[in-house]
N, CA, C and O atoms as a DFTB+ gen file, in Angstrom:
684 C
 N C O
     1  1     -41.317     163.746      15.829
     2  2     -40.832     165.090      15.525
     3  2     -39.614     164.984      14.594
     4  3     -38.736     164.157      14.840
     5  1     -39.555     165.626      13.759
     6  2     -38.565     165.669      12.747
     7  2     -37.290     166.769      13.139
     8  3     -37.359     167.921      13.566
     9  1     -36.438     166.151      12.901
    10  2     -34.992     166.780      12.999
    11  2     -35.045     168.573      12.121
    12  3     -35.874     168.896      11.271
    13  1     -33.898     169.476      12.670
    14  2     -34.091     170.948      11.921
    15  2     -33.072     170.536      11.222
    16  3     -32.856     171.558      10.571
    17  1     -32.310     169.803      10.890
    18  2     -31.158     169.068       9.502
    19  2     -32.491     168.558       8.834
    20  3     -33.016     169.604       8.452
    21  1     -33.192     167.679       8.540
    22  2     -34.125     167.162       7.877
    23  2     -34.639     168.283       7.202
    24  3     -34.350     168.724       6.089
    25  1     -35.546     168.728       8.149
    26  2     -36.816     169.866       7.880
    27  2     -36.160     171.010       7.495
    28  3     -37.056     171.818       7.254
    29  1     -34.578     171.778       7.211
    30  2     -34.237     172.216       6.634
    31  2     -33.682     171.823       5.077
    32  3     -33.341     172.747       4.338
    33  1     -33.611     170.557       4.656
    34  2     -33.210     169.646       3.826
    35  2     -34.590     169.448       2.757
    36  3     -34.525     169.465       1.528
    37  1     -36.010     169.230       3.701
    38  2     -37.080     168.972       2.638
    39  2     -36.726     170.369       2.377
    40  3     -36.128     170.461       1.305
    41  1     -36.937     171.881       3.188
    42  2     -37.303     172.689       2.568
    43  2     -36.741     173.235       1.575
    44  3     -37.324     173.986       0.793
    45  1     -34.931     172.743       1.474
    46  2     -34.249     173.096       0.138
    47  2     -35.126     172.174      -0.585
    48  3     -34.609     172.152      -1.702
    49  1     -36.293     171.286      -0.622
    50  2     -36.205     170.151      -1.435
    51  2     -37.502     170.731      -2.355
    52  3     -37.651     170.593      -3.569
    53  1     -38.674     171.639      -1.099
    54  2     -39.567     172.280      -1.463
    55  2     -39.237     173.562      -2.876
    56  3     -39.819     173.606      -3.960
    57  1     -38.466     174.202      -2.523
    58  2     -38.033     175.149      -3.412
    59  2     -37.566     174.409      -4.764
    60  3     -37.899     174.697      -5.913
    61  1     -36.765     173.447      -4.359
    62  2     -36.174     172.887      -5.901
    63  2     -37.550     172.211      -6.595
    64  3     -37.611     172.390      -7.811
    65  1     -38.570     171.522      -6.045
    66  2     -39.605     171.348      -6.729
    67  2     -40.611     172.650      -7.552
    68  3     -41.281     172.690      -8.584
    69  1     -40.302     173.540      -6.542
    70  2     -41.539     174.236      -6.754
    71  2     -40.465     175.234      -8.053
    72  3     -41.155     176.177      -8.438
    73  1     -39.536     175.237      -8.515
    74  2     -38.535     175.937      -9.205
    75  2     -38.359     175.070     -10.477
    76  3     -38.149     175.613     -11.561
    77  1     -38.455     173.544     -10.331
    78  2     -38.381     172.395     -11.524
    79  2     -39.945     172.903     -12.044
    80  3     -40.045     173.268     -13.215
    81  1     -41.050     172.921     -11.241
    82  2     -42.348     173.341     -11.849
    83  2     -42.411     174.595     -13.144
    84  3     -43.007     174.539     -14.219
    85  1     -41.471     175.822     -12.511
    86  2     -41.076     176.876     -13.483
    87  2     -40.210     176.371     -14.230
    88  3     -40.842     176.234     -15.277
    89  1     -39.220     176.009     -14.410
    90  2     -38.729     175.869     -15.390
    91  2     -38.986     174.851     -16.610
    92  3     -38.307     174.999     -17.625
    93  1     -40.120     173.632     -16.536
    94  2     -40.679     172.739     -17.217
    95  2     -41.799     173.862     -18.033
    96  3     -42.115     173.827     -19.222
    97  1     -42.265     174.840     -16.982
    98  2     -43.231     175.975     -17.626
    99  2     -42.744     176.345     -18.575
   100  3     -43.199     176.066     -19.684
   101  1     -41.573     177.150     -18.372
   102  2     -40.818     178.092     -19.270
   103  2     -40.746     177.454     -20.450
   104  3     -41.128     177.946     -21.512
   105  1     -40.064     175.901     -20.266
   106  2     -39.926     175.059     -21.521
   107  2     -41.424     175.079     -22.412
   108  3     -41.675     175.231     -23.607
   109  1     -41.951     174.934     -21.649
   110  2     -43.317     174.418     -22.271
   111  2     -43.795     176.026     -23.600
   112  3     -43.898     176.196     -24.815
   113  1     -43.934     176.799     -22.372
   114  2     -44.133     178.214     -23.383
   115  2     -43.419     178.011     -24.279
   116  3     -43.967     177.786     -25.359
   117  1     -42.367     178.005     -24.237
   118  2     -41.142     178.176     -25.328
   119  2     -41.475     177.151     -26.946
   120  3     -41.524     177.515     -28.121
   121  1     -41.674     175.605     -26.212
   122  2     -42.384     174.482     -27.197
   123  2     -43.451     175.391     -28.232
   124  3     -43.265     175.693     -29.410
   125  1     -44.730     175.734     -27.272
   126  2     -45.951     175.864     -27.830
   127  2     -45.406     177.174     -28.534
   128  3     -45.724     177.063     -29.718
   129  1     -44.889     178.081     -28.384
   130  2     -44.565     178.849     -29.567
   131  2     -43.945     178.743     -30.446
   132  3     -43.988     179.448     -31.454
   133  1     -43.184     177.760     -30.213
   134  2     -42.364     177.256     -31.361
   135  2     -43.613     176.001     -32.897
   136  3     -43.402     175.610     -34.044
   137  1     -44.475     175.906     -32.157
   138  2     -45.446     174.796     -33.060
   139  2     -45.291     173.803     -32.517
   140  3     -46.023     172.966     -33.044
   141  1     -44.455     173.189     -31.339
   142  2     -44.254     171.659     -30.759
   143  2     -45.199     171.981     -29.786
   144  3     -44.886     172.552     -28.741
   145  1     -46.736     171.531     -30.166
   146  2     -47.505     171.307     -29.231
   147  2     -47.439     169.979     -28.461
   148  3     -47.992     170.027     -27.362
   149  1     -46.905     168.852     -28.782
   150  2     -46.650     167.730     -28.028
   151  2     -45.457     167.866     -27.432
   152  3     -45.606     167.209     -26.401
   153  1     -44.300     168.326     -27.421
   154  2     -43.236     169.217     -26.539
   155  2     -44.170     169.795     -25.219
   156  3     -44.283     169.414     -24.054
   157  1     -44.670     170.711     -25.866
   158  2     -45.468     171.635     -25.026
   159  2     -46.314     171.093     -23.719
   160  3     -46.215     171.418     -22.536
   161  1     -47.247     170.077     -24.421
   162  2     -47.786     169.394     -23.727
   163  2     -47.625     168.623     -22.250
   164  3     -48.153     168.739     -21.144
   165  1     -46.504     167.693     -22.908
   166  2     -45.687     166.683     -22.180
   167  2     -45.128     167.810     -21.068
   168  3     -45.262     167.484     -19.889
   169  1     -44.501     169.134     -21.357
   170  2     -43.670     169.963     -20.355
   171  2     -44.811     170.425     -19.608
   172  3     -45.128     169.576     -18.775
   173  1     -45.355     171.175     -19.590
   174  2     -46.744     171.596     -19.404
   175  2     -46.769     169.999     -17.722
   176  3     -46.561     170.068     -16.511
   177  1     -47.045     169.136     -18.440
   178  2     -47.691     167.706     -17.795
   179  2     -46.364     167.707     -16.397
   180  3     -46.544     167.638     -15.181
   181  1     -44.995     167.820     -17.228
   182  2     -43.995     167.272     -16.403
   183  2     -43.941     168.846     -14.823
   184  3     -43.390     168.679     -13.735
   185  1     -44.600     170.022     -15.218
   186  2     -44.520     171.065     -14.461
   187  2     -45.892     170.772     -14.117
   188  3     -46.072     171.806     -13.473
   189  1     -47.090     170.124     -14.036
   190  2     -47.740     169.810     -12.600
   191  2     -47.543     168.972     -11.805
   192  3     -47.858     168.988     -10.615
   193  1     -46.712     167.728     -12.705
   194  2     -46.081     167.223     -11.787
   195  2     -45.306     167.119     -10.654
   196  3     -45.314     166.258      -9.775
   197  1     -44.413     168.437     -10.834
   198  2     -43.508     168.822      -9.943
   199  2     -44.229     169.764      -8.883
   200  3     -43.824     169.785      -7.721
   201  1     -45.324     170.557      -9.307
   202  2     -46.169     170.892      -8.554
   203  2     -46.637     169.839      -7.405
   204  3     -46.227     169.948      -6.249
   205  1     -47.390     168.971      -7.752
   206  2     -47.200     168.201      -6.459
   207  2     -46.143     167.555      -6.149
   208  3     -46.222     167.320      -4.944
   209  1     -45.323     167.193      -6.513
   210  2     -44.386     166.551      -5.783
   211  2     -43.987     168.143      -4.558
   212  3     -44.399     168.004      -3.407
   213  1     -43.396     169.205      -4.824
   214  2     -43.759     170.342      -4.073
   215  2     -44.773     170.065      -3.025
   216  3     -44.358     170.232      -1.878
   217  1     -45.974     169.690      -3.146
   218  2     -47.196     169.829      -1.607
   219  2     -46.974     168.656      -1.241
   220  3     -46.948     168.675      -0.010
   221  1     -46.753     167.375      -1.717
   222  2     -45.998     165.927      -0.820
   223  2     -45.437     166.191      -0.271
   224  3     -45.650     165.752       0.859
   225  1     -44.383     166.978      -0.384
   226  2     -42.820     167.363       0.810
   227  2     -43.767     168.349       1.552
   228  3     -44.199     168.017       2.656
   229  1     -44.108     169.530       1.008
   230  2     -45.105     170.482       2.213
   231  2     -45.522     169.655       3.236
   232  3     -44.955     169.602       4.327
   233  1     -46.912     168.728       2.792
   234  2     -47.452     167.861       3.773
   235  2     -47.250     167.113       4.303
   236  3     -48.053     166.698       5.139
   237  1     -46.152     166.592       4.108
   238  2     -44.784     165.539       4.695
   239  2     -44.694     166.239       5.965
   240  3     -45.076     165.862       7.072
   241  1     -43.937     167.680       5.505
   242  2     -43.318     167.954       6.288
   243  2     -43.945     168.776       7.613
   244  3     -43.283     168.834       8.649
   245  1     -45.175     169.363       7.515
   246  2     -46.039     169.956       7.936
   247  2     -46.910     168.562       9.161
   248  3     -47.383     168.725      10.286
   249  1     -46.836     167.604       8.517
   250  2     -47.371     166.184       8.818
   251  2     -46.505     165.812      10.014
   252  3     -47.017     165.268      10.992
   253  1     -45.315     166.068       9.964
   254  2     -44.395     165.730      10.960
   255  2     -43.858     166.148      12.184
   256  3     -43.170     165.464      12.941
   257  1     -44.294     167.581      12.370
   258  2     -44.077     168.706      13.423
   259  2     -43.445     169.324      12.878
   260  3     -43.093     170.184      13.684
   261  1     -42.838     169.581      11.637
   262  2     -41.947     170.505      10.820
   263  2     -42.725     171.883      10.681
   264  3     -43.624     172.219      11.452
   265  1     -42.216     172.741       9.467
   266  2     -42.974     173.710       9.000
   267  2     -42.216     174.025       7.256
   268  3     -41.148     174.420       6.788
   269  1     -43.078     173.722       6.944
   270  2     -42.898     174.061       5.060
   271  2     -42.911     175.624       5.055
   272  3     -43.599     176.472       5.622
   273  1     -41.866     175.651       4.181
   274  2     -41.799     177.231       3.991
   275  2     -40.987     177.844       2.839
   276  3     -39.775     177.933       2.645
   277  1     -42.438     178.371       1.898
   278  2     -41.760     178.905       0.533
   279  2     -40.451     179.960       0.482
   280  3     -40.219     180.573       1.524
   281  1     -39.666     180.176      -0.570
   282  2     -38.485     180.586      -0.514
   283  2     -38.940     181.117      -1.992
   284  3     -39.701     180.624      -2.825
   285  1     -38.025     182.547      -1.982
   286  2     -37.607     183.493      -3.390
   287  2     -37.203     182.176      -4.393
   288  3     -36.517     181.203      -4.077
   289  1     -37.853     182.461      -5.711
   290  2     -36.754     181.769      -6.760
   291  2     -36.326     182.611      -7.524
   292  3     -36.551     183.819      -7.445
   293  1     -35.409     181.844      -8.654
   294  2     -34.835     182.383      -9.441
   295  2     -35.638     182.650     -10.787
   296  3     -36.247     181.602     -11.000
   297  1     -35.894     183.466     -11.688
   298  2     -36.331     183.325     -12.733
   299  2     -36.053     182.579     -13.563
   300  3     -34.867     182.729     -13.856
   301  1     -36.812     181.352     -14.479
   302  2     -36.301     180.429     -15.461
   303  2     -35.665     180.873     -16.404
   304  3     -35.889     182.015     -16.807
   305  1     -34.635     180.001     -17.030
   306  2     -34.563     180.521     -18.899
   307  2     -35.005     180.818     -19.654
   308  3     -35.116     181.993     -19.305
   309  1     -35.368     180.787     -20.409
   310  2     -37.098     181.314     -21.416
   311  2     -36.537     181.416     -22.415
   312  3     -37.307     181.865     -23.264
   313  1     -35.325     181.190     -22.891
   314  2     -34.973     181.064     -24.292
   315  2     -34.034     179.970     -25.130
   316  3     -32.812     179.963     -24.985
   317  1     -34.466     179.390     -25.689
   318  2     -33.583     177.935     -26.205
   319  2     -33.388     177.991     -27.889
   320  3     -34.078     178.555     -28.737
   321  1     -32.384     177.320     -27.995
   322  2     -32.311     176.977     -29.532
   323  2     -32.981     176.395     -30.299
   324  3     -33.311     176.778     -31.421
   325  1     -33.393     174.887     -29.494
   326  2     -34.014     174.503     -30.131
   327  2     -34.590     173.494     -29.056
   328  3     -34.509     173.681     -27.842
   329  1     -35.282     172.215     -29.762
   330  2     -35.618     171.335     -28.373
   331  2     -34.802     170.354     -27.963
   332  3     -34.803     170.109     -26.756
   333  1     -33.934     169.578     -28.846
   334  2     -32.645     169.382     -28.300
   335  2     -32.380     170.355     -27.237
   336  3     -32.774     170.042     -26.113
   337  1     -32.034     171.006     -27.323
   338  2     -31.354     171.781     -26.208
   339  2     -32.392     171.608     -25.012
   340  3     -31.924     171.124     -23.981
   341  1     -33.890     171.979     -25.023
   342  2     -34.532     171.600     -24.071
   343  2     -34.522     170.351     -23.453
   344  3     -34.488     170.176     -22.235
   345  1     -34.551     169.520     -24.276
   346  2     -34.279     168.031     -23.275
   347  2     -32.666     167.665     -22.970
   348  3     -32.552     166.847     -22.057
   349  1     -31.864     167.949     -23.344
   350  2     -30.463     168.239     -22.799
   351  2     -30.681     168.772     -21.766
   352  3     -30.138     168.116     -20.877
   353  1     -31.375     169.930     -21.238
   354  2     -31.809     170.899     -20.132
   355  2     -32.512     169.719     -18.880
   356  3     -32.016     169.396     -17.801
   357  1     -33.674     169.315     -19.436
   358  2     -34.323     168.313     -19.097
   359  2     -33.329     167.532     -18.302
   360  3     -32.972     167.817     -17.159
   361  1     -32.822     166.289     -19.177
   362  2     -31.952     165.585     -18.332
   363  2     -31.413     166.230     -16.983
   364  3     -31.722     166.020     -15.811
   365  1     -30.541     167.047     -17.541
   366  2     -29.576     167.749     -16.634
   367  2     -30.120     168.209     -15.533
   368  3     -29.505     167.920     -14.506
   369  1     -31.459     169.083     -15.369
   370  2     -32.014     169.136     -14.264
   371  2     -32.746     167.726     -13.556
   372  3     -33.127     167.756     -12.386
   373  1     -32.845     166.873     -14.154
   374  2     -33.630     165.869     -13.296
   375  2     -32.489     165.004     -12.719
   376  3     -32.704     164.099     -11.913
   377  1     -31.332     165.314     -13.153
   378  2     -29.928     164.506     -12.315
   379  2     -29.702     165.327     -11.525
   380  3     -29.347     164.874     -10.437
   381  1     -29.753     166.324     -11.599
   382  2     -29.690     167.362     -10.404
   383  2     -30.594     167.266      -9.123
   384  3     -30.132     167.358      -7.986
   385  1     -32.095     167.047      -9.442
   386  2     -32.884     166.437      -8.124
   387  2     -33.096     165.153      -8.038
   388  3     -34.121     164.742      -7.495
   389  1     -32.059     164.208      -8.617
   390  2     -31.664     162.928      -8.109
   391  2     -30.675     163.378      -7.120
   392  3     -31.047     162.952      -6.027
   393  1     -29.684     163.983      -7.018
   394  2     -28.733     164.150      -6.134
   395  2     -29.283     164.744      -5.134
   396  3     -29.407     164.021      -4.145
   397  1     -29.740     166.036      -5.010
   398  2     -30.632     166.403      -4.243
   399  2     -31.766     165.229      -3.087
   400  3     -31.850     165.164      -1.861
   401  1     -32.310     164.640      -3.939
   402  2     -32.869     163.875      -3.044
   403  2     -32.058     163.273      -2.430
   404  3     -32.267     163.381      -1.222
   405  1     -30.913     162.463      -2.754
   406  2     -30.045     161.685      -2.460
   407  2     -29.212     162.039      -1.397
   408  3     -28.781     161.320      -0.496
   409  1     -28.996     163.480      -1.648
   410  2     -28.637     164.386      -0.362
   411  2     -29.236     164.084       1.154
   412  3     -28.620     163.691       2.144
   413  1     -31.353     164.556       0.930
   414  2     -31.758     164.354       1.993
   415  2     -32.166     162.753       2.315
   416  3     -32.649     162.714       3.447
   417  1     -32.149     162.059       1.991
   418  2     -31.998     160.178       1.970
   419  2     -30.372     160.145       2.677
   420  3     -30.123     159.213       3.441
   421  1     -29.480     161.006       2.442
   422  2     -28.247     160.310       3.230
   423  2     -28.376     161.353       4.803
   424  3     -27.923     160.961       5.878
   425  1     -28.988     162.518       4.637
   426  2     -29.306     163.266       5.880
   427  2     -30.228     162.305       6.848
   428  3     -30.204     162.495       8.064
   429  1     -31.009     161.308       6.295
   430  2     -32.025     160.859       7.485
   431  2     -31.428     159.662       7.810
   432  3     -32.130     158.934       8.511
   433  1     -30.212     159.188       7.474
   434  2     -29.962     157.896       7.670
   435  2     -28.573     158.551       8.500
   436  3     -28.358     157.966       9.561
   437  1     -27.915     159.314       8.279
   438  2     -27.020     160.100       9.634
   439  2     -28.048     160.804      11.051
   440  3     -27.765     160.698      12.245
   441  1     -29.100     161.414      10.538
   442  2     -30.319     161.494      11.485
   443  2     -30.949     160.203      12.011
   444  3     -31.163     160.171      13.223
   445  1     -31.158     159.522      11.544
   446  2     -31.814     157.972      12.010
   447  2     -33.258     158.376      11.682
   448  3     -34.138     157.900      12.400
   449  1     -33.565     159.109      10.792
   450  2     -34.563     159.465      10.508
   451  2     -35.106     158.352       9.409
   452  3     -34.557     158.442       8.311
   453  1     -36.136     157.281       9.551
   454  2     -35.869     156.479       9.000
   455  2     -37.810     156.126       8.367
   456  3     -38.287     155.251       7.645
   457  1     -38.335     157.160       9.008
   458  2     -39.818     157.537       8.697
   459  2     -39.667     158.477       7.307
   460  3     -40.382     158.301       6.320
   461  1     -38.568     159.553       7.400
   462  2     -38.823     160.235       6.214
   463  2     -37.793     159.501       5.243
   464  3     -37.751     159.825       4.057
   465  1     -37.061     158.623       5.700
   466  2     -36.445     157.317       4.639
   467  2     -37.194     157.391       3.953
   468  3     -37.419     158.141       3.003
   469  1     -37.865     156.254       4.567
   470  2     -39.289     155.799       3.756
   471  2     -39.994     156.484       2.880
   472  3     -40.141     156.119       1.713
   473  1     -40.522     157.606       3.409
   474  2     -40.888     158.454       2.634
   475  2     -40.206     158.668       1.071
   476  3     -40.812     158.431       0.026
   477  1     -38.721     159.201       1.175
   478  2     -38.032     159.042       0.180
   479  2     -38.234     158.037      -1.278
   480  3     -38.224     158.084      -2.508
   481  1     -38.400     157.210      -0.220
   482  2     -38.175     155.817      -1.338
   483  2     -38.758     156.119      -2.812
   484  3     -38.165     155.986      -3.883
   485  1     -40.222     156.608      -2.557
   486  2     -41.319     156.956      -3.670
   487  2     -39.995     158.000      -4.687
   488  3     -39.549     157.451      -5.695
   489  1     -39.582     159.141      -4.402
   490  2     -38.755     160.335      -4.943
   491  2     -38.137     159.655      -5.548
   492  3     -37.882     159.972      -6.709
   493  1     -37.496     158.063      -4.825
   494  2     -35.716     158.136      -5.357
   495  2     -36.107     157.158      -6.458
   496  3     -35.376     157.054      -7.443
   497  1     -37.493     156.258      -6.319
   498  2     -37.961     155.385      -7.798
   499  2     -38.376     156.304      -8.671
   500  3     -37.987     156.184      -9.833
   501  1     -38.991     157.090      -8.419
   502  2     -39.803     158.098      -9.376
   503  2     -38.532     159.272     -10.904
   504  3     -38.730     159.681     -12.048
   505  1     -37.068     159.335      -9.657
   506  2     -36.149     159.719     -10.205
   507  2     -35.794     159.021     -11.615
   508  3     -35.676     159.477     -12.753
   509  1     -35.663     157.635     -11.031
   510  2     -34.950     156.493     -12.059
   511  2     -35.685     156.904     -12.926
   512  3     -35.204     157.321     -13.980
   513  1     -37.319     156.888     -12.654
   514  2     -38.159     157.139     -14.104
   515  2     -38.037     158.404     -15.231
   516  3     -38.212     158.384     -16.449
   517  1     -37.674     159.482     -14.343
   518  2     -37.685     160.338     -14.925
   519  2     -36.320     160.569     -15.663
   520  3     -36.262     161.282     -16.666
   521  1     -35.331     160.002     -15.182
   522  2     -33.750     160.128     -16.241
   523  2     -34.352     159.416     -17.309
   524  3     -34.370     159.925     -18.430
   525  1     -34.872     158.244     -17.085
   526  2     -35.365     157.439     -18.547
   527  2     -35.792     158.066     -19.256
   528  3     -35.184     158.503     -20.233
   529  1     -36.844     158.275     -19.008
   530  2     -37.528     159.244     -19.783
   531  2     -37.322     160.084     -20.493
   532  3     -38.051     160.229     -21.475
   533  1     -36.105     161.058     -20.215
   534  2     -35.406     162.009     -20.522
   535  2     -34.241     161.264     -21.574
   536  3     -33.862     161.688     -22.666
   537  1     -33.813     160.004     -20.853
   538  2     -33.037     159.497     -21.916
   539  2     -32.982     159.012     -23.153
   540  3     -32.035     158.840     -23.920
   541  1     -34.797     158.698     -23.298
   542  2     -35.416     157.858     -24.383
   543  2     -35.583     159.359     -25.383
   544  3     -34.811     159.373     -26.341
   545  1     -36.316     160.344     -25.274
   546  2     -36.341     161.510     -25.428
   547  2     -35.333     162.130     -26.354
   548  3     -35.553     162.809     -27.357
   549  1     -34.007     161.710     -25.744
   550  2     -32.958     162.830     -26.072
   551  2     -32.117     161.825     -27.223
   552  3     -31.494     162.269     -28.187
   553  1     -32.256     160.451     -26.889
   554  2     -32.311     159.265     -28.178
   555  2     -32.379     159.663     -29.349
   556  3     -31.510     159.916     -30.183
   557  1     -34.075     159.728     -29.375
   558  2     -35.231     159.605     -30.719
   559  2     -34.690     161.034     -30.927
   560  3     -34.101     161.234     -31.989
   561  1     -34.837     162.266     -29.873
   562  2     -34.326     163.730     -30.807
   563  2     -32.872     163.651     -31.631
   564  3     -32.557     164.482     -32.484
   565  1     -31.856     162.274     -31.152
   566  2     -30.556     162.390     -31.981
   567  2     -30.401     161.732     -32.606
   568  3     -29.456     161.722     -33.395
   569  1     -31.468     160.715     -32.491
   570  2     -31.903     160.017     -34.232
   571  2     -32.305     160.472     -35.268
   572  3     -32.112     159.939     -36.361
   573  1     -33.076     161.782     -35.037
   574  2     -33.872     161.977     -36.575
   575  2     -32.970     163.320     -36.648
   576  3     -33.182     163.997     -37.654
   577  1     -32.076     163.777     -35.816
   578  2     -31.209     164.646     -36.378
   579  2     -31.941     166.443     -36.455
   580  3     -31.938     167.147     -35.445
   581  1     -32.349     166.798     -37.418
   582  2     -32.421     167.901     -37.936
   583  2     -33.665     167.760     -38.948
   584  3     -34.213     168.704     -39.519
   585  1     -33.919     166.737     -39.032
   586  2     -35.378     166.373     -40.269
   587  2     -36.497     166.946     -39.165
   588  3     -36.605     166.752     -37.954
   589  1     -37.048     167.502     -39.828
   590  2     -38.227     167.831     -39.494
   591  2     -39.229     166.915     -39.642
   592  3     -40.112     167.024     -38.791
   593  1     -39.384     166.016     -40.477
   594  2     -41.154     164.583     -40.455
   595  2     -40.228     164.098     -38.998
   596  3     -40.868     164.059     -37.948
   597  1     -38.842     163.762     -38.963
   598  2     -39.046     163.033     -37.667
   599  2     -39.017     163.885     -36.452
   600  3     -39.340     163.437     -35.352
   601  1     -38.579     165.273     -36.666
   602  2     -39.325     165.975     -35.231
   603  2     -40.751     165.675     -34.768
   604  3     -41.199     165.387     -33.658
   605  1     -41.447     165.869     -36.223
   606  2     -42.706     166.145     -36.613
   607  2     -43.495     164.660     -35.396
   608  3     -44.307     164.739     -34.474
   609  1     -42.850     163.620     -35.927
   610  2     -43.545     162.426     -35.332
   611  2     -42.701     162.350     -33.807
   612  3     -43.233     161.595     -32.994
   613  1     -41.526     163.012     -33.378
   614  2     -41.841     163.132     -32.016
   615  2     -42.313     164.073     -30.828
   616  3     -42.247     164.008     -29.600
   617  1     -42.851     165.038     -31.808
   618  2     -43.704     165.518     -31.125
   619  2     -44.781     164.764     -31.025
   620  3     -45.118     164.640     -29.847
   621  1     -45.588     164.104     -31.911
   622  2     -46.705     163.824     -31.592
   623  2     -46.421     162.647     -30.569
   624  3     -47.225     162.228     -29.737
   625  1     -44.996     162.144     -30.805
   626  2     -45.361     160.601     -29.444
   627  2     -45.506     161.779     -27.916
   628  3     -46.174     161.579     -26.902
   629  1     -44.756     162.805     -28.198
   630  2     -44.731     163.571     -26.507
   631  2     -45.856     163.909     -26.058
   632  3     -46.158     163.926     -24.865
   633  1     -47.181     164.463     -27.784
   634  2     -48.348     164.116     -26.912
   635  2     -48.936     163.332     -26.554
   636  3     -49.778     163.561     -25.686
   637  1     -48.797     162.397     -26.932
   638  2     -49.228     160.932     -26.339
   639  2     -48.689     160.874     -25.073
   640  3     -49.411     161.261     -24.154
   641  1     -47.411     160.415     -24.783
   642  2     -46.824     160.459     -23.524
   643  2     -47.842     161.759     -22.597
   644  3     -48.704     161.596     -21.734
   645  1     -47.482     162.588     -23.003
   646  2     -48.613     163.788     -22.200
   647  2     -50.181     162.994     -22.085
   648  3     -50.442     162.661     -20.929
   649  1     -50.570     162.868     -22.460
   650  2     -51.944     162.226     -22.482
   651  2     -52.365     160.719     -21.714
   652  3     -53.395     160.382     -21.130
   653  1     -51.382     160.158     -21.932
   654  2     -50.868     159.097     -20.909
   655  2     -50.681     159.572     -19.210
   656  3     -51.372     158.931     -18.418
   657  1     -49.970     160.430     -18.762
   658  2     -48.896     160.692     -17.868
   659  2     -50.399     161.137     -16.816
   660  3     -51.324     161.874     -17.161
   661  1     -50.274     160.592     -15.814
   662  2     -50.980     160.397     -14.597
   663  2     -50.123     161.365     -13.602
   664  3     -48.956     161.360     -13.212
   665  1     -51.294     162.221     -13.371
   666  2     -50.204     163.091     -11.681
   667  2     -50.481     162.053     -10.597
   668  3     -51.610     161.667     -10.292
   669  1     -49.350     161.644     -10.052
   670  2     -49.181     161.003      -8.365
   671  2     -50.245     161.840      -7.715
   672  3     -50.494     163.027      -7.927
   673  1     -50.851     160.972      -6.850
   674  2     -51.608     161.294      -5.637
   675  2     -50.580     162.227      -4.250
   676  3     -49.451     162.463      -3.820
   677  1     -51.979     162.441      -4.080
   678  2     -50.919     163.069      -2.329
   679  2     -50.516     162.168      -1.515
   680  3     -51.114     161.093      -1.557
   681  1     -49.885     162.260      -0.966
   682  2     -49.621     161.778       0.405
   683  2     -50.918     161.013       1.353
   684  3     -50.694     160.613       2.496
């Protein structure tokens, strides 16, 4: 049976997934109207991702004697300058549910909760990946500056990366 510190902890954890899902959306719309269909793509990819990561914690937590339980969000941004600014955004939210996780990883180890440790572990590697990612990203966008051929060619690596990018299994 899982602790109500825990199982209140995934469920802030549920909302922040299921809220990273909208706002990778928002980005994504925003890309594809702009002509960055490999922007688009890749965001698009990175918001089903977060979609499941969302029903992992559900079924985690549902799995455990808990109870998952959706919460109001906030409406996303929906308007950017440019895509710099979107992956600036990017980063910034995915350090944000590094801490977050990091939050409920230090809740189960004051809980002795050491089953949904474990659990964790997958989130807190998956994190590392995703700052990279974001970091390599926000690189190549402050390398080519303001030129457009080299926007041009990183969009197309983002569709690649999109085309590449595998959704995690369930639980």
């Amino acid at each position: 049976m899982i602790s109500k510190k825990v199982e209140e902890a995934i469920n802030r954890q549920i909302k922040n997934e299921e809220h990273s899902a909208r706002i990778y959306m928002a980005m994504a719309s925003w890309c594809e109207t702009k002509g960055l269909r490999g922007a688009a793509a890749f965001l698009y990819k990175q918001s089903d991702e977060e979609r499941m990561h969302q029903l992992k914690f559900v079924k985690f937590l549902n799995d455990r004697g808990g109870y998952a339980q959706l919460q109001a969000l906030d409406t996303p941004n929906a308007e950017y300058a440019s895509v710099l600014e979107i992956f600036q955004n990017v980063l910034r939210h995915e350090e944000f549910v590094t801490a977050a996780i990091n939050e409920i990883y230090a809740i189960t180890i004051e809980e002795k909760d050491y089953t949904t440790g474990n659990f964790l572990q997958w989130f807190i590697n998956e994190q590392i990946e995703e700052e990279s990612t974001a970091h390599t990203i926000l690189d190549k966008i402050n390398l080519v500056g303001d030129d457009k051929a080299g926007l041009f060619h990183i969009d197309k690596e983002l569709e690649a990366m999109a085309a590449a990018k595998t959704i995690p299994a369930l639980v």
